[in-house]
N, C-alpha and C positions, 0 to 999 in steps of 0.2 A: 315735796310736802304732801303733794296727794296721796290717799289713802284708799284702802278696798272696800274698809269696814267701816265702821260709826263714831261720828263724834260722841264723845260721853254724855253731854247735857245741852241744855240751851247756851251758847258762850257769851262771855262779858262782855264790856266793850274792849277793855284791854285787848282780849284774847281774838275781837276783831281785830283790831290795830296791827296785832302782829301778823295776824296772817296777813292780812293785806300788803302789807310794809314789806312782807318778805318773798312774796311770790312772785316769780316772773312773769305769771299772765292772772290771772283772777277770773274764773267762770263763778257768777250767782244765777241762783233759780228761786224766785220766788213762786209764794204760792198765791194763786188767783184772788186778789182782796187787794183794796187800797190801803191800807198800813202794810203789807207787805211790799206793796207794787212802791211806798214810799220810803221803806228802810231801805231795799235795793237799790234803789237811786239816789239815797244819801251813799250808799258806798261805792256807787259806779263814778260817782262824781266825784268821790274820794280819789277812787281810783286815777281818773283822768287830769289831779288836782298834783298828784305824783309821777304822772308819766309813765302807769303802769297798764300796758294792756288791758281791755278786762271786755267780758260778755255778760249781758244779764237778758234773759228771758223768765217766760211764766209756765208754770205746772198746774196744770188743774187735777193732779192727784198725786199722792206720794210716790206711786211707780214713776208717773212720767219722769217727777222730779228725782227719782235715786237713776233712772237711767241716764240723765242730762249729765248728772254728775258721775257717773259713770267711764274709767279710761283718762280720768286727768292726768298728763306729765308730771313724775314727782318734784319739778321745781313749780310746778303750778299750786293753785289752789280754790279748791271746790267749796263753795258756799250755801247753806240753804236758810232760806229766810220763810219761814212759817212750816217745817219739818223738822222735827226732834229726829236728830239723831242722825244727819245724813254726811257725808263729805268730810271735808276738814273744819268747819265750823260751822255751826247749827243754831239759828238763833229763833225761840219757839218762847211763844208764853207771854201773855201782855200785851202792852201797845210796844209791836217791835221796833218802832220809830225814833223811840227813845234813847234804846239802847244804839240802834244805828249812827244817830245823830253823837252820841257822846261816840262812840268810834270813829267818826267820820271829822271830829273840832281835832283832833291829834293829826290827822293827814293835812285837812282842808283847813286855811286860815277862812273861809267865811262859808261853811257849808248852811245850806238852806233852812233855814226856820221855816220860811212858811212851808216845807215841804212834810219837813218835819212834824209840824202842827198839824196839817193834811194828815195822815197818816194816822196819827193820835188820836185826833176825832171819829176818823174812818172805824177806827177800831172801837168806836164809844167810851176813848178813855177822856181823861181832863189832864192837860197838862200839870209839871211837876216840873222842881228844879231851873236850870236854867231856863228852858221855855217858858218855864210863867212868868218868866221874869223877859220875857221879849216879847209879852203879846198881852191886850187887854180884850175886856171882853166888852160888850155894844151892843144897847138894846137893839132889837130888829130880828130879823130873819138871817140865818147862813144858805146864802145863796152865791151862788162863784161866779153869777153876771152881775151889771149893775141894772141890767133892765129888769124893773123887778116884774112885769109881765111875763117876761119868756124866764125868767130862774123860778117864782112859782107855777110856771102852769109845768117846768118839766123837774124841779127836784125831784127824788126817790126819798126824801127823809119825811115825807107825808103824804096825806092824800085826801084829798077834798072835791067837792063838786068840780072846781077848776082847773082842777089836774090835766096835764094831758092838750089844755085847751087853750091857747095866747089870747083867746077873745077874751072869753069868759075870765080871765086873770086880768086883762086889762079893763072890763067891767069893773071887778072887786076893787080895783085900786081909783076909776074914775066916782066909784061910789063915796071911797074913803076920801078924794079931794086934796089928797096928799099934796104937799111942795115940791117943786121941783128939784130943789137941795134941802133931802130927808135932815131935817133936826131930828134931837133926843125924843121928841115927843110924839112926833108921827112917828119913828121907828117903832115908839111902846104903841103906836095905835094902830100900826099894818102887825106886829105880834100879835097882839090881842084878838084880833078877828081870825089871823090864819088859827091862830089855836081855838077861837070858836069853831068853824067852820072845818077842821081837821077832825075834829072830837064830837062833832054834833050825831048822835043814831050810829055811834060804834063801839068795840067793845071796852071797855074802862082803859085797858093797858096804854091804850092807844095817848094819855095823855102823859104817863110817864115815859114814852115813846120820842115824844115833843121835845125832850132836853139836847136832843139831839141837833135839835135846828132853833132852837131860841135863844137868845140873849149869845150870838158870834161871837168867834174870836177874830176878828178884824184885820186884816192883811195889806198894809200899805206896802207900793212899791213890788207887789205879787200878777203874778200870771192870772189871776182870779180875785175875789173880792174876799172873801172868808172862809179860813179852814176848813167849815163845815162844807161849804161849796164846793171846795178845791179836793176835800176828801170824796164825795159823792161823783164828780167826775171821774175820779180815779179808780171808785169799787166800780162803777158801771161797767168801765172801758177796760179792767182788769178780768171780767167775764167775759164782754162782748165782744171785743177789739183788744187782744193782751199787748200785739206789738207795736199800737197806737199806745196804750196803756205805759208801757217798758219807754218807750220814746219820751212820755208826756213828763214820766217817774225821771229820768234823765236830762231833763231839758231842753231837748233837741228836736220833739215833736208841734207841728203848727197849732198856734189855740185854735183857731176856726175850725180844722180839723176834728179836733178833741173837743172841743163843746158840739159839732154837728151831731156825732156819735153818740156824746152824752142826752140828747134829746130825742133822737133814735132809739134808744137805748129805754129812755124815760117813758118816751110817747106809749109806745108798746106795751110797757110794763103799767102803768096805766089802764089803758084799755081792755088789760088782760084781765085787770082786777074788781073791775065793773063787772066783767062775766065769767069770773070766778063762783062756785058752786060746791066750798067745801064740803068733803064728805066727815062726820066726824065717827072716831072711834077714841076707845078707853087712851086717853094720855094724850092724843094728838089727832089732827086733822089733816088731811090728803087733796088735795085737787093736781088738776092735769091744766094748763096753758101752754096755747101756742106765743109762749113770747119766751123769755131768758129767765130762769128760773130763779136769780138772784138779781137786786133783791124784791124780786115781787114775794118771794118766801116770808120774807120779814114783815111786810105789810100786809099781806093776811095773818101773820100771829099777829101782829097789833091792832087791826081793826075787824075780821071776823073770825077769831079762834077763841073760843070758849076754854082753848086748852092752852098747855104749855108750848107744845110742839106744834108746829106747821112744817108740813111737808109740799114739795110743788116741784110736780114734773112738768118740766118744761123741753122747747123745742130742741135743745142741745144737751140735756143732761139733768140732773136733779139736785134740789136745794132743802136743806133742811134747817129751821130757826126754833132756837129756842130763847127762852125767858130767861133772863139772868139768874133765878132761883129753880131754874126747869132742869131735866135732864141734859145730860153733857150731849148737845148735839155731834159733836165728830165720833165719839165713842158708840151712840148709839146708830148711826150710820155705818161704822166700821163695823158693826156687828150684824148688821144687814147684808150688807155689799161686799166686806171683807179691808182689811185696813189700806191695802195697796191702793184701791179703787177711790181714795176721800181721801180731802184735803178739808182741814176747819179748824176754829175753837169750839170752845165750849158753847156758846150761843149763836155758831154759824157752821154750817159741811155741807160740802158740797161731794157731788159725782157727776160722773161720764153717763151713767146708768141711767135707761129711761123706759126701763119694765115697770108700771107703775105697781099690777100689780105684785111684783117680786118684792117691790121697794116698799111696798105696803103691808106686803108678809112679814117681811124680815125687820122692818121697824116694831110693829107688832110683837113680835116673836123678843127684841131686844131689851123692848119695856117690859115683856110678862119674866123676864131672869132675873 
């Protein structure tokens, strides 16, 4: 089944189904992002649901990801989940979760919703189709603990004085006087403040920002408390930790593990962004951190970017975020760095690259074309 050369397009779910169903081992490669890190692990589990061999790792850039798939046995089959155009099946564009999940119900008689949902959110989509119809949504916060101390002082889906900090987080909620089993109304009343408090002296975006973590989709019977959580752990540990991330996407990895990481992960990014010091130029803003350049990228375009684009070299590589109505962030990265080197959508690309000022040139150079 394997191939030298390029799938034609992003493939259906069908045209997942068959590859899977017909291959005698199955390698996927996703790319570094939780809705990919979660469609991959709707199909590995597909996979293992059939008794079909299979590998899945992460790419943090198209090269990595065409050399992984690179050399497949033609009774095999190569997958790439957030690359156009790679192996024998290519699945790019959207919340890839979706599509995974409906390939993954034809293998798998109970394959993962919440994993699914995870993934969906991760990608800032809203669910659609059967998912909406296995999940409601719940006033409160998307947080993947139940402690709500330690899930706001280390989400990435915002940032507030208490970021970063379990005291201070446990302060804000001994303020609020909350019950010890959240009703509907303390849920609407710990929103209410975290979106005061997220939004208070930053830049406006910051509150359309906020749909990302308000009013959950709710996870009973899950590894985590809400989509929104469960995705956030996944983008984190999909940059910082991929083979904790590919485990966690799979099922197989410890939660204590995977939440330790996700706070690691968190803490950092956090802290970074406290002493963050955008530079700004025509279209977009630059800064340099010593922490994981995704997603602190996202949170300085939402709370100090005056522009569309945020750019942020970080300790391992660089991150670029754009505004939903902004420039094509992977496009205009791939024209910096060169396409091999990035992996993204349109609102998220990432690299290996940590020349800031090349990265700063060649972004530049991509917005004046």
């Amino acid at each position: 089944m394997s191939t030298t050369g390029r799938s034609e397009s992003s493939a259906d779910a069908a045209t997942l189904t068959d590859c899977l169903r017909e291959a005698a081992f199955v390698r996927v490669v996703a790319r570094a992002d939780g809705d990919a890190l979660a469609a991959a692990g709707l199909l590995g589990r597909a996979c293992s649901a059939t008794d079909t061999p299979f590998q899945v790792s992460v790419a943090a850039t198209r090269s990595a990801a065409s050399g992984r798939l690179a050399g497949v046995q033609e009774s095999d089959a190569a997958v790439a989940v957030g690359f156009e155009s790679l192996g024998d099946a290519s699945l790019s564009g959207g919340a890839l979760s979706e599509t995974a999940f409906d390939a993954a119900r034809k293998l798998d008689d109970a394959p993962s919703v919440a994993l699914a949902l995870a993934g969906v959110r991760a990608a800032d989509g809203v669910p659609t189709g059967t998912l909406a119809d296995r999940v409601e949504r719940r006033p409160g916060v998307g947080l993947p603990v139940a402690d709500l101390a330690d899930g706001l002082a280390h989400t990435t889906l915002c940032h507030a004085a208490w970021s970063g900090d379990d005291r201070q987080a446990g302060a804000l909620l001994a303020e609020l006087g909350l019950p010890a089993d959240l009703n509907a109304d303390a849920r609407r009343r710990l929103a209410s403040r975290v979106a005061l408090d997220a939004t208070e002296s930053v830049a406006p975006r910051a509150v359309d920002a906020l749909s990302r973590l308000l009013r959950p989709h709710g996870l009973p019977d899950a590894p985590f408390e809400t989509a929104e959580g469960y995705g956030d752990v996944l983008d984190c540990l999909a940059v910082g930790r991929p083979g904790l991330a590919a485990a966690l996407a799979l099922g197989v990895a410890d939660r204590a593990d995977a939440l330790e990481a996700w706070r690691e992960h968190a803490t950092a990014t956090h802290a970074a962004l406290r002493h963050a010091d955008p530079a700004r130029y025509s279209g977009f803003v630059v800064c340099e951190a010593d922490a994981p350049a995704w997603p602190l990228a996202r949170l300085v375009r939402d709370t100090q970017s005056p522009e569309p684009l945020a750019l942020v070299v970080g300790d391992a590589g660089a991150a670029l975020a754009s505004t939903p109505d902004g420039p094509d962030a992977s496009d205009v990265l791939a024209a910096a760095v060169g396409d091999g080197a990035v992996a993204g959508t349109p609102t998220r690309a990432q690299t290996s690259a940590t020349d800031t000022e090349t990265l700063r040139e060649g972004v530049q150079e991509a917005l004046t074309e």
